[in-house]
ROLOZA-953142 format. One line per 5 residues: number of its first residue (from 1); their letters; for each residue x, y, z of N, C-alpha, C. Coordinates in steps of 0.02 Angstrom, whole numbers, plus 50000, padded with zeros to 5 digits. Example, Ala and Ser with C-alpha at 12.3 -4.5 7.8 and 13.67 -1.06 7.14 Angstrom:
// ROLOZA-953142
1	as	50660 49716 50390 50615 49775 50390 50660 49835 50390  50642 49888 50354 50684 49947 50357 50645 50002 50394;
***
This chain:
// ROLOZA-953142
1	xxxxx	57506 44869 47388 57459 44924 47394 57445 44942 47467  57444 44997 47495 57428 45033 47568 57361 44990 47587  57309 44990 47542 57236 44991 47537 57246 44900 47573  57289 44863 47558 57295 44791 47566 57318 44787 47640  57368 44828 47639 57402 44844 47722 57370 44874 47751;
6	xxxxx	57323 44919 47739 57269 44946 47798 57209 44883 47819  57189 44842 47758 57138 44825 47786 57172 44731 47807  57241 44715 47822 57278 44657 47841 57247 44661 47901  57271 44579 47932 57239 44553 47978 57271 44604 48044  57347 44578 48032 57401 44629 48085 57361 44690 48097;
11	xxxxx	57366 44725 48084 57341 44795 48052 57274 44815 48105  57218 44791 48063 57164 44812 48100 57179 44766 48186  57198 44705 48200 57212 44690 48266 57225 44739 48295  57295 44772 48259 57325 44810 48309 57267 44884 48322  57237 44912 48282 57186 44959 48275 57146 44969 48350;
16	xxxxx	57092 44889 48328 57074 44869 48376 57086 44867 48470  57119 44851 48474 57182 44838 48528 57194 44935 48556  57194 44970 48495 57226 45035 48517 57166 45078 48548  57101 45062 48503 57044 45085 48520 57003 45071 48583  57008 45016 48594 56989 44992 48653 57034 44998 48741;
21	xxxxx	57103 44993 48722 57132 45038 48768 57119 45108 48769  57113 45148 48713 57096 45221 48730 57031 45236 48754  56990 45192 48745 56926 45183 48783 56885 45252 48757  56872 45322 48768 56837 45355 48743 56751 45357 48747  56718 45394 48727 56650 45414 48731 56625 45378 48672;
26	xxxxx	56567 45394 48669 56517 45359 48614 56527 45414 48554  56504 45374 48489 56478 45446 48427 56403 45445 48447  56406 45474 48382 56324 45487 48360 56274 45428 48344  56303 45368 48337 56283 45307 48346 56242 45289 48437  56285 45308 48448 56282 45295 48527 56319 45223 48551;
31	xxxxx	56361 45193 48516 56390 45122 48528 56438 45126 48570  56472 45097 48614 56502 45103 48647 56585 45049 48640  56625 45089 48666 56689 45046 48643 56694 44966 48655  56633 44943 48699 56629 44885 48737 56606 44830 48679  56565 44900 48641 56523 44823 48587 56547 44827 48510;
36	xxxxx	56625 44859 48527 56651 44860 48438 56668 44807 48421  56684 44755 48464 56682 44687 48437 56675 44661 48400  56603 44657 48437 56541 44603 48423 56495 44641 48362  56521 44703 48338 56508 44735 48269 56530 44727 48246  56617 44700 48232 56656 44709 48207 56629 44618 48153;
41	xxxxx	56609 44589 48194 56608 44511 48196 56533 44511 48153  56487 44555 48162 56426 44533 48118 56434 44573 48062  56465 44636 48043 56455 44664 48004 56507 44682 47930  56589 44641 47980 56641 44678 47950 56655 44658 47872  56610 44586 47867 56627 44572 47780 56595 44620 47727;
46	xxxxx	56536 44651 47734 56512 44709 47719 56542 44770 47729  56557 44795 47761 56598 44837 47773 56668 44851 47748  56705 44796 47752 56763 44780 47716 56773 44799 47634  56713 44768 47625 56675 44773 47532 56660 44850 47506  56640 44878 47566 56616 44942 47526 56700 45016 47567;
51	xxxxx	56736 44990 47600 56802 45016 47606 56840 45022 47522  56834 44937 47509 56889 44919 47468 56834 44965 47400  56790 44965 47401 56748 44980 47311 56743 45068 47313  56766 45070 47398 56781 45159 47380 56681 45202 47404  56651 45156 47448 56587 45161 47446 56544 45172 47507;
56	xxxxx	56615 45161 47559 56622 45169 47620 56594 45259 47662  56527 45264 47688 56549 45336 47713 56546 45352 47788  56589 45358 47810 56601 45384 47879 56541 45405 47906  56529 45407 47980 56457 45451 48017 56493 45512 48025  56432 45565 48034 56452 45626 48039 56515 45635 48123;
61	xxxxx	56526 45660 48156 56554 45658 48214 56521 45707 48258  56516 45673 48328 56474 45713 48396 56509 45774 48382  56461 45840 48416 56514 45907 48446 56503 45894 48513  56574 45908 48536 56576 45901 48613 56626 45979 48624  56609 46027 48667 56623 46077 48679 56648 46063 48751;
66	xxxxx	56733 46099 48758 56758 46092 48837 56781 46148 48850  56752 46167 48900 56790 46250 48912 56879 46238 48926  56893 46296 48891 56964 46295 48885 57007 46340 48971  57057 46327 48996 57063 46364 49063 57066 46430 49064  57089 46460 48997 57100 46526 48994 57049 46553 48972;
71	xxxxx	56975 46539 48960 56912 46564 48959 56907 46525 48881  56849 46534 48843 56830 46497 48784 56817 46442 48765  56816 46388 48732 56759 46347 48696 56789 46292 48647  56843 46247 48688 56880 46201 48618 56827 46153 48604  56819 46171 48534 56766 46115 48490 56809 46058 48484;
76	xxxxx	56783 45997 48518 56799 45927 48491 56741 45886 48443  56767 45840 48407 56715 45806 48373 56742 45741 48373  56697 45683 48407 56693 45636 48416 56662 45569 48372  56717 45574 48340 56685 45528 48276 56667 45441 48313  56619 45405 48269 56588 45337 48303 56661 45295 48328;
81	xxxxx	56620 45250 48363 56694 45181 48399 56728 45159 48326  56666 45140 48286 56676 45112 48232 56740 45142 48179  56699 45220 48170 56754 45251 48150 56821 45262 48165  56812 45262 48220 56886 45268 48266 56935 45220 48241  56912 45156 48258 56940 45088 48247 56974 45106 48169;
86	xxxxx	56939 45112 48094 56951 45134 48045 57009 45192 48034  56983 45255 48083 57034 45294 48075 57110 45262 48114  57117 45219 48175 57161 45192 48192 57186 45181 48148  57171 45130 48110 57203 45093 48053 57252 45125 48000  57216 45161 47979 57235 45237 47938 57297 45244 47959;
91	xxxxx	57296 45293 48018 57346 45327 48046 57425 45274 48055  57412 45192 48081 57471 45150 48074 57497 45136 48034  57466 45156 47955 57522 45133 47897 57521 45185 47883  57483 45252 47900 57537 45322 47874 57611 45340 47903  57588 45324 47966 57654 45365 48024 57705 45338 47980;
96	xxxxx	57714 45279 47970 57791 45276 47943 57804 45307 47881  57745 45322 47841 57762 45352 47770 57787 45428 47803  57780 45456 47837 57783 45528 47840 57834 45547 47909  57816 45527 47963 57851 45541 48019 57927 45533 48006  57956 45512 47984 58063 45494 47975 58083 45560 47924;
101	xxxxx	58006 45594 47912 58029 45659 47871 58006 45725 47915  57978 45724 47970 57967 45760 48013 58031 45801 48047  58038 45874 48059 58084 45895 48103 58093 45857 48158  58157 45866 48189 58175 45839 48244 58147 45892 48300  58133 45958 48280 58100 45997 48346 58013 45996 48348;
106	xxxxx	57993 45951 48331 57925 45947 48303 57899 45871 48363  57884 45886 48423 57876 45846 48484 57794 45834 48486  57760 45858 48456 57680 45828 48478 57669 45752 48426  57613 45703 48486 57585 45656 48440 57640 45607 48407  57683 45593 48437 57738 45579 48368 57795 45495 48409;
111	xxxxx	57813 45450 48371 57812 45399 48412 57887 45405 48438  57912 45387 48508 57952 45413 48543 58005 45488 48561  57923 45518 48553 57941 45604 48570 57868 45614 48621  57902 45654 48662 57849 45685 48727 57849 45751 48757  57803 45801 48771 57808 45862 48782 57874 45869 48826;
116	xxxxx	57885 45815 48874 57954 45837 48900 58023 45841 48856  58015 45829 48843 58067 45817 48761 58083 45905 48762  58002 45905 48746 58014 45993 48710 58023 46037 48739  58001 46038 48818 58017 46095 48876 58100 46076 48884  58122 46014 48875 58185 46022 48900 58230 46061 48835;
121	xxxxx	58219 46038 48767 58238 46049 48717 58231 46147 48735  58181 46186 48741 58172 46257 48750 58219 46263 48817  58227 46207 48872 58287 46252 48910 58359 46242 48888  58363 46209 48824 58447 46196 48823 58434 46280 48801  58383 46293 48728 58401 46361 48699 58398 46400 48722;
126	xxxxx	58366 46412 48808 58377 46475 48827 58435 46460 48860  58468 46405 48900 58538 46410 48918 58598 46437 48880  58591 46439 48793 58630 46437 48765 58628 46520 48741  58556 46562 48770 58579 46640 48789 58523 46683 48744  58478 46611 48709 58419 46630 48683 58365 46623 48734;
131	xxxxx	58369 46698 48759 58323 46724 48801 58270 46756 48803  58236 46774 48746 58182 46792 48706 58158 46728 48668  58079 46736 48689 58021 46695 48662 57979 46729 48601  57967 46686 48537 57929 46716 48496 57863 46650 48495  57812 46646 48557 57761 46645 48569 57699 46624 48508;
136	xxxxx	57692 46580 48454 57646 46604 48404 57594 46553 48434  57531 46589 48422 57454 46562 48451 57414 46539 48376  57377 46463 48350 57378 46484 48305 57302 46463 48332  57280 46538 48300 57191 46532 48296 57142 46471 48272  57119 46430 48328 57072 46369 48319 57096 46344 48261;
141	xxxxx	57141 46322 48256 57205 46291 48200 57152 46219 48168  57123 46186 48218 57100 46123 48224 57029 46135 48181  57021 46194 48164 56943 46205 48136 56941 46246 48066  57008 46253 48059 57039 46313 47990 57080 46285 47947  57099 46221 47944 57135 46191 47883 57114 46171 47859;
146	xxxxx	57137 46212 47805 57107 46192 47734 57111 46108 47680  57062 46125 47652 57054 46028 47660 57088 46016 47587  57105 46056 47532 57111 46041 47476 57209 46069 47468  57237 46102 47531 57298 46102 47531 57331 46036 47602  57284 46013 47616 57299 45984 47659 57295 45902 47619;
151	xxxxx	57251 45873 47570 57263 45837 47529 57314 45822 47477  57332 45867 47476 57411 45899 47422 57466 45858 47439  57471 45883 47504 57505 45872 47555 57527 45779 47561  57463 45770 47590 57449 45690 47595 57495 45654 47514  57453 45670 47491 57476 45640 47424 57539 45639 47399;
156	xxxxx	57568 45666 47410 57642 45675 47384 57671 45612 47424  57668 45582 47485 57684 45538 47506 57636 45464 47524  57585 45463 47486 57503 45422 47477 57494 45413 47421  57554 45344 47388 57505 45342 47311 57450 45310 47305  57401 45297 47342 57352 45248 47347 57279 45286 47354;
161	xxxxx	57270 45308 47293 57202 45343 47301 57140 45317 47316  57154 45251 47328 57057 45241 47366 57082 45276 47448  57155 45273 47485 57173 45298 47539 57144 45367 47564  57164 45418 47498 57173 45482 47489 57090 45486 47482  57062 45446 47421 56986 45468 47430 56946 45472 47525;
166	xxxxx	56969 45387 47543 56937 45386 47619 56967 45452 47659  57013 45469 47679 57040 45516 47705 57012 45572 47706  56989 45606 47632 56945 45669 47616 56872 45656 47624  56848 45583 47657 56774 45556 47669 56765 45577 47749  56832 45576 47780 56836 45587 47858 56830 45663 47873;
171	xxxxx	56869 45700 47819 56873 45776 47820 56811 45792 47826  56771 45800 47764 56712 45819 47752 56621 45757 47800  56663 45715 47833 56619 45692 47869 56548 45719 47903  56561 45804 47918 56495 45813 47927 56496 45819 48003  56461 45869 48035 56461 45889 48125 56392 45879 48152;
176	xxxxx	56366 45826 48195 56315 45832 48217 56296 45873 48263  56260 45937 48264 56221 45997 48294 56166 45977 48317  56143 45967 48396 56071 45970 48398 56026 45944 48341  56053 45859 48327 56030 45826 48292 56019 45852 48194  56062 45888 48194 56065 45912 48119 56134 45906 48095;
181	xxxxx	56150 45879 48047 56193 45885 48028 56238 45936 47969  56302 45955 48009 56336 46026 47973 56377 45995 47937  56404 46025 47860 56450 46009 47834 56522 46055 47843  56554 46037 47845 56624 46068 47859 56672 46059 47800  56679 46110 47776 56717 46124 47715 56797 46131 47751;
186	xxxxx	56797 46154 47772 56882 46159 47816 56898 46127 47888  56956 46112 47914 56960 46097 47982 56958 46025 47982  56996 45996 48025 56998 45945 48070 56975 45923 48114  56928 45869 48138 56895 45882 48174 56924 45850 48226  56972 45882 48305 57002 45864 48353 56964 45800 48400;
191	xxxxx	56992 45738 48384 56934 45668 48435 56955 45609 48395  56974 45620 48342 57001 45558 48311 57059 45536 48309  57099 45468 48294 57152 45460 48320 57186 45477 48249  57154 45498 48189 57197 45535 48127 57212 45616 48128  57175 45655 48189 57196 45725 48183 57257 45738 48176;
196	xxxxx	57296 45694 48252 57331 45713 48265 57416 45709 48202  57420 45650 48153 57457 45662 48117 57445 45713 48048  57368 45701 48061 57351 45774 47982 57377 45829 48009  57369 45847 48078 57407 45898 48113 57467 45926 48094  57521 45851 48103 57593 45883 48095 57597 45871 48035;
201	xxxxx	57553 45833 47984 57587 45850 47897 57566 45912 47894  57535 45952 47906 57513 46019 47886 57563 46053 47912  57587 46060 47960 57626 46106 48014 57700 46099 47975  57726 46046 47950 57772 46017 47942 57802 46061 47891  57744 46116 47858 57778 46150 47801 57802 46220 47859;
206	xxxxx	57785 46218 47922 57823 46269 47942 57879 46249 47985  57872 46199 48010 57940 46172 48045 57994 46191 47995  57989 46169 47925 58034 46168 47876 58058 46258 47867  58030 46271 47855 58026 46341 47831 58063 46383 47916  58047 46366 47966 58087 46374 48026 58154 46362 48025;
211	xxxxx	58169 46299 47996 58228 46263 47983 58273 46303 47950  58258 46318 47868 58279 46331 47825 58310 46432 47848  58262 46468 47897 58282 46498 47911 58334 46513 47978  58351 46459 48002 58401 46427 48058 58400 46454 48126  58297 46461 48149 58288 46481 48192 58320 46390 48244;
216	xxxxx	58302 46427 48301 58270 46398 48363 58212 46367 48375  58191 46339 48384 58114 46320 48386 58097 46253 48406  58037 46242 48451 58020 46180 48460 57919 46191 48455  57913 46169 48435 57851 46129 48409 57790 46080 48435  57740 46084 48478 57705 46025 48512 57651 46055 48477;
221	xxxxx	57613 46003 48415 57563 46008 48373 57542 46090 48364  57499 46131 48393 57483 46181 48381 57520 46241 48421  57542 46216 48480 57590 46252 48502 57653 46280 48484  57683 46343 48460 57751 46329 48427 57801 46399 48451  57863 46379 48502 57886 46433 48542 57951 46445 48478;
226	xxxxx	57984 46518 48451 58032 46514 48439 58084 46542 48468  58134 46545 48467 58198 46559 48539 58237 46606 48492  58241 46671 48518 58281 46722 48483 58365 46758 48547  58386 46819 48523 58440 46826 48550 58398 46913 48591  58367 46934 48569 58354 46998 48585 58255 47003 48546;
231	xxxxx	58244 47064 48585 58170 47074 48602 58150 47084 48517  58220 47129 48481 58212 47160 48405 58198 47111 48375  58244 47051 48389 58257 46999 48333 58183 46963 48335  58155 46966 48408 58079 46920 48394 58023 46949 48375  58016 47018 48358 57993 47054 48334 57983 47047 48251;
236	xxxxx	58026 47036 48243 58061 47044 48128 58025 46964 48129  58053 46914 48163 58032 46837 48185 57963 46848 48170  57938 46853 48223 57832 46856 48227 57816 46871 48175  57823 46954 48153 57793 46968 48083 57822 46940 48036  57872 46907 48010 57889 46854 47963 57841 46804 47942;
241	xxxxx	57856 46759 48016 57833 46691 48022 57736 46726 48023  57724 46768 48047 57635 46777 48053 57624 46779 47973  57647 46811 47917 57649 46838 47856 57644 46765 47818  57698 46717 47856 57724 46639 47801 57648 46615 47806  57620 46602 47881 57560 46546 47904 57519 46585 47877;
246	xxxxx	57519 46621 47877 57432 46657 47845 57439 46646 47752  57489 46665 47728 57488 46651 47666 57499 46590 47639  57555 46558 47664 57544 46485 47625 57524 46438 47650  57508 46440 47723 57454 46378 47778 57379 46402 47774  57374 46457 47753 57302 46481 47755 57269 46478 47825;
251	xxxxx	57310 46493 47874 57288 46490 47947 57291 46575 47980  57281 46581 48022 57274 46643 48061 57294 46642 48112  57337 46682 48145 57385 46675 48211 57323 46744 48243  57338 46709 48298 57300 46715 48364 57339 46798 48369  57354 46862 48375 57397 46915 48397 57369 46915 48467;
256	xxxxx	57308 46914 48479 57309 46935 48568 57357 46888 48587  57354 46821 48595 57373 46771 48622 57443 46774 48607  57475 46796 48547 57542 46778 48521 57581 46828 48565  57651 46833 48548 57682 46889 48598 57756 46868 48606  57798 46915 48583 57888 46905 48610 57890 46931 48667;
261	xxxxx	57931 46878 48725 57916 46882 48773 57982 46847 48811  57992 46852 48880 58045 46823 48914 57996 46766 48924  58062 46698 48903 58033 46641 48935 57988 46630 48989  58007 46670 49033 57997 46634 49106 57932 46687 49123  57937 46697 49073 57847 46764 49073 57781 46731 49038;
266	xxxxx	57810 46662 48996 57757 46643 48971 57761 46569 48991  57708 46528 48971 57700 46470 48987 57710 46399 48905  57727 46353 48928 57742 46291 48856 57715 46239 48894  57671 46219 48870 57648 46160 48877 57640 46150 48984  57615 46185 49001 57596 46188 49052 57665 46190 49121;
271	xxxxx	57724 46197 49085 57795 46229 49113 57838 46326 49087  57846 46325 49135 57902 46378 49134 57974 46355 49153  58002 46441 49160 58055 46437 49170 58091 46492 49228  58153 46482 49279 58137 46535 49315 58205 46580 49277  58215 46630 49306 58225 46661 49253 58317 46681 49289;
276	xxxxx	58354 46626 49324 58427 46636 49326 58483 46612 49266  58548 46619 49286 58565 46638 49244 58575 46557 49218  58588 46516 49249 58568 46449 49246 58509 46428 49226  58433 46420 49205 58361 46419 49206 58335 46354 49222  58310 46345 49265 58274 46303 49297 58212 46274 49281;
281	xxxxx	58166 46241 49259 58094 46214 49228 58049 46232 49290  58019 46252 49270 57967 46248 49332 57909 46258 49302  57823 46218 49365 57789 46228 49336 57745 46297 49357  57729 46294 49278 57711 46378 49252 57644 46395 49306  57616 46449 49332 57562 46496 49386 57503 46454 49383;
286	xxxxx	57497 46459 49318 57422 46441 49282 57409 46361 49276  57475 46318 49293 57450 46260 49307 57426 46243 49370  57474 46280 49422 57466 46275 49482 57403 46283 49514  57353 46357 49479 57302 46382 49478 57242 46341 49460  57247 46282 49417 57203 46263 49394 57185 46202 49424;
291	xxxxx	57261 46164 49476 57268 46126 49509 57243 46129 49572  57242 46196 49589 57223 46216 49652 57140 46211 49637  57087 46227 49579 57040 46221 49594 57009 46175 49579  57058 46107 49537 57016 46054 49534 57015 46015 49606  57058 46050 49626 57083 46008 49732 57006 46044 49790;
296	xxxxx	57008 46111 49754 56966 46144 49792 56880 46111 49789  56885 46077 49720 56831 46079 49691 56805 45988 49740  56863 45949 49753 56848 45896 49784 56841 45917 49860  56880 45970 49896 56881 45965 49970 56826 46029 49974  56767 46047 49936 56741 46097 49942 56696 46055 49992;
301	xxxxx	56669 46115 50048 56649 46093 50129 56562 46076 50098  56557 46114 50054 56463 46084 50038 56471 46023 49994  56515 45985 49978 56531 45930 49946 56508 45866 49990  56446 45844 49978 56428 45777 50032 56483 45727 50041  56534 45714 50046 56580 45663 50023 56624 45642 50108;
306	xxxxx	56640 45594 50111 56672 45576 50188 56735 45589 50147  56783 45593 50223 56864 45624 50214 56885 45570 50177  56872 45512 50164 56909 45435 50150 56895 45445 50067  56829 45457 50044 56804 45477 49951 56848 45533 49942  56866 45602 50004 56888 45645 49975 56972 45627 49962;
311	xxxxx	56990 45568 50004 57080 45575 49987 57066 45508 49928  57024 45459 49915 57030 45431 49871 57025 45489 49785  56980 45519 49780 56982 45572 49738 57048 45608 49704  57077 45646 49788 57128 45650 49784 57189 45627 49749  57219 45578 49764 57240 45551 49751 57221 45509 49677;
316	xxxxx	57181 45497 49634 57185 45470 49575 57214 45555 49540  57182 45599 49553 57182 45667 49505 57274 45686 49519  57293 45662 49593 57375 45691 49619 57427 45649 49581  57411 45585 49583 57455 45534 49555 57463 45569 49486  57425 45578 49440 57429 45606 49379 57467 45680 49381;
321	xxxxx	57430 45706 49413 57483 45794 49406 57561 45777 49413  57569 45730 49459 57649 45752 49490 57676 45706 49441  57656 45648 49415 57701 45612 49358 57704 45642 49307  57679 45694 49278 57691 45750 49236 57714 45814 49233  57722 45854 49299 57756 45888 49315 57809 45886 49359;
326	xxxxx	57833 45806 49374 57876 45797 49397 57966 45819 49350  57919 45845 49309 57997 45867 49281 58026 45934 49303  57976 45963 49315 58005 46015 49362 58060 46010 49400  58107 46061 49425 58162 46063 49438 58137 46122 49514  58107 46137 49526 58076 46159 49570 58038 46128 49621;
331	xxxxx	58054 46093 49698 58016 46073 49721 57976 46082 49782  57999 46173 49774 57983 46185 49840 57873 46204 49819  57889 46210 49742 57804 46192 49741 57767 46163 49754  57790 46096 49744 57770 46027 49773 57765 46034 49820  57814 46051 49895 57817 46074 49959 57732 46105 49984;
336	xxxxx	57739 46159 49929 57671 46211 49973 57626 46182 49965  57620 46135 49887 57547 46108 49882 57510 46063 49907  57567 46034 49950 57568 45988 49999 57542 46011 50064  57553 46046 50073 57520 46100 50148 57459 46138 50138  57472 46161 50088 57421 46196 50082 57324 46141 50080;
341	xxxxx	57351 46065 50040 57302 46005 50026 57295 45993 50090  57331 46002 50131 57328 45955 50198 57277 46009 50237  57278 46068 50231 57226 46125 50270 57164 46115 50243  57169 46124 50176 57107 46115 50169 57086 46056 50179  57105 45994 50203 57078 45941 50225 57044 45939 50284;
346	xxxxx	57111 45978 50319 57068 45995 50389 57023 46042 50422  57024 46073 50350 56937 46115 50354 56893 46063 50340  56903 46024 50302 56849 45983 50287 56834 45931 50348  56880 45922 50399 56859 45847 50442 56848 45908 50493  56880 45969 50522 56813 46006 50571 56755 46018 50568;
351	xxxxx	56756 46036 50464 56669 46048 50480 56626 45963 50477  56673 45951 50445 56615 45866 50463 56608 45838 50535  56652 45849 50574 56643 45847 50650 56581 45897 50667  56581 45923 50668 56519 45974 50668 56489 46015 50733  56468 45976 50805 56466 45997 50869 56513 46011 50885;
356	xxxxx	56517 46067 50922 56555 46086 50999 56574 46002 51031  56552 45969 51064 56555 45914 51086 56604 45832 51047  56579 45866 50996 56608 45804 50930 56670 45836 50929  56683 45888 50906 56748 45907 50902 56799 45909 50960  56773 45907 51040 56814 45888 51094 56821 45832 51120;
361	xxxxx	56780 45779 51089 56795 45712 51097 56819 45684 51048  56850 45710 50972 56894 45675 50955 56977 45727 50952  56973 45796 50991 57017 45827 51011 57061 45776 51056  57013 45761 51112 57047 45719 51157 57069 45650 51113  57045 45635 51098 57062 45553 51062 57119 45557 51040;
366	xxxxx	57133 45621 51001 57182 45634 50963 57265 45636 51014  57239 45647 51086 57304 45649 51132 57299 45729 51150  57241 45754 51156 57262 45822 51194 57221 45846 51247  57249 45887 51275 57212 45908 51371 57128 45922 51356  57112 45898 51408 57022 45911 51394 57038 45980 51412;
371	xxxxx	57068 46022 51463 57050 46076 51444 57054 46149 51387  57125 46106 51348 57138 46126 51267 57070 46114 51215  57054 46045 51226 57004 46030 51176 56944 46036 51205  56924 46072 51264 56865 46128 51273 56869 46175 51246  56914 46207 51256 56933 46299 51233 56930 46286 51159;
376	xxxxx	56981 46240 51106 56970 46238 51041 56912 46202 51010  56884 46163 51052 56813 46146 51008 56754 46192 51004  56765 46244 51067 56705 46296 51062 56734 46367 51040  56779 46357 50993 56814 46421 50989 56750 46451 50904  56760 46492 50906 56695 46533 50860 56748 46555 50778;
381	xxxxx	56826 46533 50780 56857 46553 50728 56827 46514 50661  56846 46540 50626 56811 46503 50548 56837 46490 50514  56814 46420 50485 56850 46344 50445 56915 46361 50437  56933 46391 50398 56990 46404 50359 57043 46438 50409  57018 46466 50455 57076 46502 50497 57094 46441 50535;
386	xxxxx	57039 46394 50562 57043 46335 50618 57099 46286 50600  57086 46284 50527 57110 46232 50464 57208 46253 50484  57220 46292 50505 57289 46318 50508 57325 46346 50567  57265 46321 50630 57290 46331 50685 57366 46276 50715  57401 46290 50794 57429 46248 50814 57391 46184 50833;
391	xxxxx	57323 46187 50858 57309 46124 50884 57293 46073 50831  57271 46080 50777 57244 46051 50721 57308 46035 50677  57384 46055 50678 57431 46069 50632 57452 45999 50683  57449 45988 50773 57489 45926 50821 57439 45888 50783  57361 45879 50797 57342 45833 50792 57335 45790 50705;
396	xxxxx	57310 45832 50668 57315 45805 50625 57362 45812 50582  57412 45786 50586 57488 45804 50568 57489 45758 50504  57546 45748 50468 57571 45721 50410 57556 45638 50435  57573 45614 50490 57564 45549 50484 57505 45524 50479  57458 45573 50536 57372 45567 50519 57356 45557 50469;
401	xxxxx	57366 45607 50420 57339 45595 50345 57360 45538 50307  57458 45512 50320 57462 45464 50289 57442 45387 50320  57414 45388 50352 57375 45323 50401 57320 45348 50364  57283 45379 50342 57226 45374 50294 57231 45376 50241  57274 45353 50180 57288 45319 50134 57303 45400 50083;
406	xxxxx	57322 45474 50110 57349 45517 50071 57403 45509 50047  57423 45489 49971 57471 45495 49949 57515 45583 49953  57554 45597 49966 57590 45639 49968 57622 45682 49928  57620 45734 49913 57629 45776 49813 57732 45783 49840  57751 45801 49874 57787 45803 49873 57851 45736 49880;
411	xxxxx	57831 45704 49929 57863 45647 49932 57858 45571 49866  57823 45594 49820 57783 45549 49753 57839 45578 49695  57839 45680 49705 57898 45712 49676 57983 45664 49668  57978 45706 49731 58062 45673 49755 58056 45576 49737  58034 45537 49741 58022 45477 49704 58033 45447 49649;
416	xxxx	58004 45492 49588 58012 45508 49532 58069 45552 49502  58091 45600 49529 58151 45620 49532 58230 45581 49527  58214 45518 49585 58266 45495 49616 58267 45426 49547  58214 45395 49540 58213 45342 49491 58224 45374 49418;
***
């Protein structure tokens, strides 16, 4: 029985173990991942009892609202540690019932598949002359599936109905609002570690249906690009495939957002493409954009912070960007963003120098003529122009910064590249 293998010793260990590495926020409990333990240890023979008798009910789940980059409002819901741990469990003896029946272009959430997978997978098909994108957006997907075709679903591969009952206990769990609790008849609630496979069993009836019509296509959970030959063909494509999801997924495609389009005009998973006859990965405007203001947002000059917090900062947020967009095939981005981080740094250590005086006594320190670092310490230009002068470009040069512990976006690139 599943119900025996979910609640085995193996099993919840491993749960455990997964929850506590993913570390995460509190629920509505307010418990923290630190003390699932030592709950786990006073309470779990009870608990265990009312799983197995089917008697078990989930807490409602936090709303946590994150603005999305392109303007709007992704609802997450943050179900308890406790829960988590439970839904862990769940999710390790489903994956194998369902995932070995999953498309092969179907890359989100899924165990040894990764968004790079799927940007590279979209540049073999535009190499191969599918040069048209059919773009589909699917409207707050995560808040619109339906719970009684989405059980259907489950079941066909779940003969274990105390499973199927708990499962539809998580659905209908309930949204805590400003201390009230909402019931939710539809939707998934995005925070648990079971969304993400209810996700692709749902989706999975369009991967298929993609298949069967012998598109192109690759797939990252709600994201889904399809690869056509001409602008006509993604046209007949969209209104097809918009016509299939609305009628037999009972979902709603996004049209502002959706759009047939040249690859290298739209963005996948936070990559593009440039648009020769060869195509190259690169990363897409709008990552770059968003990168630039979480950088701006640390070296901003009213930011109380010494230069040493601002490259430690730095650097945890850089290490992460470039090991993920190091797939890029483009590195002269890496190049600018590298120059461009380094100015605004040195807006930030002129204005923290601050006097006329301060700034010509560590001009000089730096190795230059007192009568250079008279003229440039009392010069009246502003931050940002100073930030990009010659004297500031000798003195605080690339090695400066890397003697103060700046990891480097470009040289971290080429690194990763080479390994």
């Amino acid at each position: 029985m599943l119900m025996k293998r979910l609640l085995s010793r193996e099993n919840l260990w491993k749960a455990l173990k997964q929850v506590e590495k993913n570390k995460g926020s509190h629920g509505v409990d307010g418990m923290s991942v630190e003390s699932l333990r030592e709950h786990i240890r006073e309470h779990w023979t009870s608990i265990r009892s009312s799983i197995e008798d089917g008697t078990y009910t989930p807490m409602p789940v936090r709303r946590v609202e994150i603005p999305k980059p392109n303007g709007g409002i992704r609802l997450l819901g943050i179900p308890t540690v406790f829960d988590r741990f439970v839904q862990q469990a769940i999710a390790q003896i489903l994956i194998p019932l369902f995932d070995p029946f999953f498309s092969d272009c179907s890359y989100g959430f899924r165990p040894g598949k990764r968004g790079h997978d799927a940007v590279r997978k979209a540049k073999g098909y535009i190499e191969e002359g599918h040069r048209w994108v059919v773009d589909l957006d699917l409207e707050k997907f995560f808040d619109q599936v339906n719970h009684d075709k989405l059980m259907g679903l489950l079941a066909k591969r779940v003969p274990d109905k105390q499973i199927l009952k708990l499962i539809r206990k998580y659905l209908q769990s309930g949204v805590m609002i400003n201390g009230l609790k909402v019931a939710n008849e539809h939707g998934v609630p995005q925070g648990g570690p079971l969304s993400p496979l209810l996700s692709n069993v749902m989706l999975d009836i369009l991967d298929k249906e993609l298949e069967n019509r012998g598109h192109k296509f690759v797939r990252y959970a709600d994201d889904c690009n399809v690869y056509v030959r001409t602008r006509k063909a993604g046209e007949r494509v969209k209104q097809s495939i918009t016509q299939f999801i609305e009628q037999q997924l009972r979902l709603k495609v996004n049209q502002e957002k959706s759009a047939v389009d040249r690859p290298w005009k739209r963005k996948f998973l936070g990559f593009s493409f440039t648009s020769n006859f060869q195509p190259k990965i690169r990363v897409a405007k709008e990552s770059i954009k968003r990168a630039k203001e979480k950088i701006k947002e640390i070296t901003s000059r009213s930011k109380p912070l010494t230069i040493e917090q601002r490259i430690e900062q730095l650097n945890v947020f850089l290490v992460g960007w470039v090991n993920y967009f190091s797939l890029a095939d483009t590195p002269t981005s890496f190049q600018q963003m590298d120059e461009w981080l380094r100015r605004r740094l040195r807006m930030c250590l002129w204005k923290q120098w601050k006097k006329p005086k301060t700034k010509i006594k560590r001009l000089i320190s730096l190795g230059i003529p007192k009568e250079k670092a008279y003229e440039w310490g009392n010069t009246r230009k502003k931050y940002w122009r100073i930030a990009c002068s010659p004297i500031l470009h000798r003195t605080l040069d690339l090695a400066y910064w890397r003697g103060l512990g700046l990891k480097s976006i470009k040289a971290r690139y080429d690194w990763i590249r080479q390994t």
